[in-house]
N, C-alpha and C positions, 0 to 999 in steps of 0.2 A: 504494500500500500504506500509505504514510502516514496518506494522507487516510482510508482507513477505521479504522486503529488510530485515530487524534483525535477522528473521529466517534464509535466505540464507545465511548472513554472521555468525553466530553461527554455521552453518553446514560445511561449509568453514573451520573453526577458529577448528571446532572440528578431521574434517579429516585432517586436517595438522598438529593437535598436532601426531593424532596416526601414520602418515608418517615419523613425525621426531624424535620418540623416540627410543632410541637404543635398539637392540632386544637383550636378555636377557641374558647374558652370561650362557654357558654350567659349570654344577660344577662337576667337576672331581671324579671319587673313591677315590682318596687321600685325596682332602677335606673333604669329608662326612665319611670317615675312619681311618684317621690317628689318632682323640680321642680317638679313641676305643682302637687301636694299643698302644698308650701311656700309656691310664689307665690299661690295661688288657695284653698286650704282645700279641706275635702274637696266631693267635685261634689255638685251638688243634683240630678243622677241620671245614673242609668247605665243605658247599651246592653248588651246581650252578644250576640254573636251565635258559637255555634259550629256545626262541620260537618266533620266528620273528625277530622284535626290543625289543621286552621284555625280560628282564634280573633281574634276580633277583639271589643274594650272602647272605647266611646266613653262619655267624661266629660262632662259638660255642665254649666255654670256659668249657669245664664238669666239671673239678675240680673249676672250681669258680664259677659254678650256675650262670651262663650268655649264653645270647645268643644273639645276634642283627644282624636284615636282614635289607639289602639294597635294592633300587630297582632302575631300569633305566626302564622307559617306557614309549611311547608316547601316553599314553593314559591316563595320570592323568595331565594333562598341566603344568608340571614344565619343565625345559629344565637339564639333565644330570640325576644323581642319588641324593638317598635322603634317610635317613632312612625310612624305613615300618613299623618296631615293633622292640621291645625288650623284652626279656623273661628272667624273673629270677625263678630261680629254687635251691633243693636242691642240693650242690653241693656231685658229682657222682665223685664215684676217679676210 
């Protein structure tokens, strides 16, 4: 009888933490882009590629042999955008 009153209260204790924690804040393109922006200036071109909720922005620096993609999607469980990859290469004038 113990063992289920401790149990109930554990399950109790555990769905009310996950009821009271704050849901996640959204991070903006500026956040996860502005490094980029600072270290490298703005790109000398841009990808976009959208399709639903899915979004994806690749920046491309050809004379500095960079390149870094972003991505917004509700299918990798972060909430806003986030780096995808980054590619260095030789740089193309």
């Amino acid at each position: 009888m113990k063992t289920m009153k401790l149990l109930g209260l554990i399950i109790i204790v555990l769905f009310l933490s996950c009821e009271l924690s704050a849901p996640i804040p959204a991070v903006s393109f500026a956040e996860v882009s502005d490094p980029y922006r600072r270290s490298y200036g703005s790109p000398e071109d841009v990808t976009i590629f959208t399709s639903g909720d899915y979004q994806t922005i690749d920046w491309w620096w050809w004379s500095q042999g960079f390149c870094v993609g972003f991505i917004n999607s509700p299918y990798d469980n972060t909430n806003g955008w986030r780096v995808d990859n980054t590619y260095a290469f030789a740089p193309i004038d």
